[in-house]
C-alpha positions as CSV (number, residue, x, y, z in Angstrom):
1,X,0.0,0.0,0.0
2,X,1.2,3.7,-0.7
3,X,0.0,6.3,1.9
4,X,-0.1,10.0,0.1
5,X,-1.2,13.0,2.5
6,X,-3.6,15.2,0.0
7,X,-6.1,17.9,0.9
8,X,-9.7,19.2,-0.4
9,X,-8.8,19.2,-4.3
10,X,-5.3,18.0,-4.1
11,X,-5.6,14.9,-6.2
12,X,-4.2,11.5,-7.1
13,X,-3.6,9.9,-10.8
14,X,-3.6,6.1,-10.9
15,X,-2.3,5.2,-14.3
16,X,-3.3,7.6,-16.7
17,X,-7.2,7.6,-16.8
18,X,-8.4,7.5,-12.6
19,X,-8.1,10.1,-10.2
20,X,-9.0,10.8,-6.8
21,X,-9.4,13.7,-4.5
22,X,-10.9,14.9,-0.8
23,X,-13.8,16.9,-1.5
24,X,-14.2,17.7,2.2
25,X,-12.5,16.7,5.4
26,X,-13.9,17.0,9.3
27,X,-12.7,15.7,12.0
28,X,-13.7,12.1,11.3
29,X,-14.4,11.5,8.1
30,X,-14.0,12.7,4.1
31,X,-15.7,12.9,1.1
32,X,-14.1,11.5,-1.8
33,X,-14.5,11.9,-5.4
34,X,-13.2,9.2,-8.0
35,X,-13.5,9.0,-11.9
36,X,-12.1,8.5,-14.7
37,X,-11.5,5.7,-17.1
38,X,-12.5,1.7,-15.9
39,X,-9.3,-0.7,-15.8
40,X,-10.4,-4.3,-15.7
41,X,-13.4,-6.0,-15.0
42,X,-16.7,-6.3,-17.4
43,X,-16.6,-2.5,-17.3
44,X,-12.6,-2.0,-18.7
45,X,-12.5,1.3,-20.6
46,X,-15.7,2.8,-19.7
47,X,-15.8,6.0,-17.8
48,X,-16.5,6.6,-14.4
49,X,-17.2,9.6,-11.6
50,X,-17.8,8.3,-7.9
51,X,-18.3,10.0,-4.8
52,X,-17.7,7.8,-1.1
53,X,-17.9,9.5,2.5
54,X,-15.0,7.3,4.6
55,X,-14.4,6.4,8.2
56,X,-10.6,6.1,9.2
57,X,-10.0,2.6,7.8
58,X,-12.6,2.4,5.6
59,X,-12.1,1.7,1.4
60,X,-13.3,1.7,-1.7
61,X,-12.8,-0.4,-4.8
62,X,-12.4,1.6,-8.2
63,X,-12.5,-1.5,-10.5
64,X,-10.9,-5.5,-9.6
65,X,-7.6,-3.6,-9.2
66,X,-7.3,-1.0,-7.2
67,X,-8.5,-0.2,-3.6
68,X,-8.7,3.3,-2.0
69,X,-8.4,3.8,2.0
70,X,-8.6,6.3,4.5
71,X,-5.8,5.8,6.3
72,X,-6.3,8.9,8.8
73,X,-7.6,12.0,9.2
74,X,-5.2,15.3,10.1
75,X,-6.7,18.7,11.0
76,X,-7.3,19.8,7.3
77,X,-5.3,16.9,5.0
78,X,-5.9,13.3,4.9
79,X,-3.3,10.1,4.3
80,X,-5.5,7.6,1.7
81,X,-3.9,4.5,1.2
82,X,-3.6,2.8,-2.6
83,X,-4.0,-0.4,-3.4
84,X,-3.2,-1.3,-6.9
85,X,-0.9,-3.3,-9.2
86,X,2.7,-2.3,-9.4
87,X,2.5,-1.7,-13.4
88,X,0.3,1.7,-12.7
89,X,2.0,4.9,-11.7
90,X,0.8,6.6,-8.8
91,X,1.3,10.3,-8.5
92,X,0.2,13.8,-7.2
93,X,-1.6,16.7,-9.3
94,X,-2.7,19.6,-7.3
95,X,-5.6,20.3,-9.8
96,X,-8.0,18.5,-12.5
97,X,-6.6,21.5,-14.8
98,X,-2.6,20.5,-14.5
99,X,-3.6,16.9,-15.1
100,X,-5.3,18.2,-18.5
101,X,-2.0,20.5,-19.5
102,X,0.4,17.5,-19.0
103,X,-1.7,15.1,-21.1
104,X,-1.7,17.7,-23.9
């Protein structure tokens, strides 16, 4: 599992197509938003746009692959933990509009 610390609208890419971000954090819980592109599973390549409200320790699938956990809850960031196969890159975007620019 990789733990990344992200706050409301700091987001994740998984691969090239899924992304993840807090849409709000309080003391206990978070929002999250998911979406993008399906990898595996009878849905592979079709597209996708999630929302989940988490409990420290609770997850999410995106897909067969991939797994999303709240791994705690600090002030105004959260650490998610990812699940997913060691072929996908994991990485940090700060907003949807950067992850746009560098596909382009």
């Amino acid at each position: 599992m990789f733990v990344f610390t992200r706050g409301v609208d700091e987001w994740l890419v998984i691969g090239d197509d899924i992304f993840v971000a807090p849409t709000d954090i309080d003391e206990k819980s978070v929002r999250l938003i998911a979406k993008g592109r399906m990898l595996g599973g009878p849905n592979d390549g079709g597209t996708f746009q999630t929302a989940h409200e988490l409990s420290k320790g609770q997850s999410f699938p995106i897909g067969p692959m991939i797994q999303v956990t709240l791994v705690e809850v600090r002030g105004d960031v959260v650490r998610l933990g990812i699940n997913a196969p060691p072929h996908l890159a994991l990485h940090r975007k700060e907003s949807p509009n950067s992850i746009k620019e560098d596909k382009e």
